[in-house]
N, C-alpha and C positions, 0 to 999 in steps of 0.2 A: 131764250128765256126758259122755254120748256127743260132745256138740257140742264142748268144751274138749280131747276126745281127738283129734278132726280135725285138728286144727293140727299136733300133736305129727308125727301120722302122713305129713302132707300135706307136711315139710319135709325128709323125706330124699328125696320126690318131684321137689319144686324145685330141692334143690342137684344132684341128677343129672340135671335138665333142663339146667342152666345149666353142667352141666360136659359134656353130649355137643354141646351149642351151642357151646363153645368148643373141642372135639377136631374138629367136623367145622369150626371156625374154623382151627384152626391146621395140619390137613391139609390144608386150602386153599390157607393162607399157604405149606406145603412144595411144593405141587404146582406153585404157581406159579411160585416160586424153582426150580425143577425146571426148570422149561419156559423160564424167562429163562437158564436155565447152559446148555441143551441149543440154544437158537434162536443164542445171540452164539456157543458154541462152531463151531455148523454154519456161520455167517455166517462166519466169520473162517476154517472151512478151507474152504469155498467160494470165497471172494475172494483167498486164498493166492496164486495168479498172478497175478490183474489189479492187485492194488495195490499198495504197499510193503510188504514182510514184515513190518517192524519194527514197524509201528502194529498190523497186524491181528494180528501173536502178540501184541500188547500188551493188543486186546480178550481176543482169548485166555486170556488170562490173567487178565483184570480180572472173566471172568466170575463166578468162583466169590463173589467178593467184591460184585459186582451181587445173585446171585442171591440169596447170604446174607441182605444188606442189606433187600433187598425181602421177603423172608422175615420178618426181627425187626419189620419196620416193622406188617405185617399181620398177623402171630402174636399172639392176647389174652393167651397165654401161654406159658412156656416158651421163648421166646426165640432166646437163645442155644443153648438144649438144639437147636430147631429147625434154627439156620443150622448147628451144629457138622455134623449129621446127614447135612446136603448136601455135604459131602467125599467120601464114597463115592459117591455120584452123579456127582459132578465128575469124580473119579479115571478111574471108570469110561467116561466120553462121552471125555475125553483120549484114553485107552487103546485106544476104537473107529476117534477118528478116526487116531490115528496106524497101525494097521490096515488104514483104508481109504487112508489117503493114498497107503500101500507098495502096494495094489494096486491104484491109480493109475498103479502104474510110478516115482512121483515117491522119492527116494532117502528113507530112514530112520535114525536111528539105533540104533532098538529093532524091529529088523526078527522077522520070525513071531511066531507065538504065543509064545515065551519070552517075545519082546521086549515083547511085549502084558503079561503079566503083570508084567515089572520096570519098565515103563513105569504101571500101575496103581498099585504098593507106593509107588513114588518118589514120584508125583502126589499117591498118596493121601496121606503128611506134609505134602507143601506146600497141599494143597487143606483141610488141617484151620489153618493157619495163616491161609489168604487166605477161608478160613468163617468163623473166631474173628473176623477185622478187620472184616469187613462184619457179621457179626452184634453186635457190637460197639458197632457205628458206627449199626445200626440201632436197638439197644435202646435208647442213650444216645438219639437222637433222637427214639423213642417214647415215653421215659417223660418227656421235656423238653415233647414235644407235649402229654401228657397232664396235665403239671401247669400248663401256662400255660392250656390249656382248661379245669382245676377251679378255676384261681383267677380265673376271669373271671366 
């Protein structure tokens, strides 16, 4: 009797193994989608002078959507919940750099802290947009990955 109750007990064990393996998996996959929005945004107001503007706001901009992407691609789960989440992170690095650009000396159009904050609100709707696309883009690619490796 005892030994047929092991099982019972030993399975609410497992599935909370296998779900803090996947929460320390997918805070991973966020951190590093983190760290990809934070490196191409820093790059791109770093190079702001040396190169054509137009390409590097372009990285700029493409970050949120890299970050995302690589985000869904790595997350075991939750996804899209994951890349959406990286909006407010993006908003935020936008909102610093344009901050630090202005005390650079270099001209702004959301100049002090106001301009910090509406410069945040604005970024944060289109950084939930350019999160949706690359998480999107990555979940579709993940779950394509995942079913051409189960049918092999």
């Amino acid at each position: 009797m005892a030994s047929a109750a092991l099982p019972l007990s030993a399975a609410p064990d497992a599935r909370r193994s296998v779900n803090n393996r996947n929460m320390k998996d997918n805070i991973k996959a966020f951190i590093i989608g983190f760290i990809v929005i934070a490196v191409l945004s820093w790059l791109a107001l770093l190079t702001m002078d040396a190169l054509e503007t137009a390409y590097i706001g372009l990285l700029a901009w493409a970050s949120p959507v890299i970050g995302a992407f690589i985000t869904a691609i790595m997350a075991k789960s939750r996804k899209l919940a994951l890349a959406f989440l990286l909006a407010l992170p993006s908003a935020i690095i936008f909102g610093i750099e344009n901050y630090l650009w202005q005390l650079l000396g270099r001209g702004s159009d959301f100049p002090g802290f106001k301009g910090f904050v509406t410069l945040v609100c604005l970024e944060f709707i289109i950084a939930i947009i350019l999160c949706g696309i690359g998480g999107l883009a990555g979940t579709f690619i993940a779950k394509r990955k995942f079913k051409t490796s189960s049918e092999n």
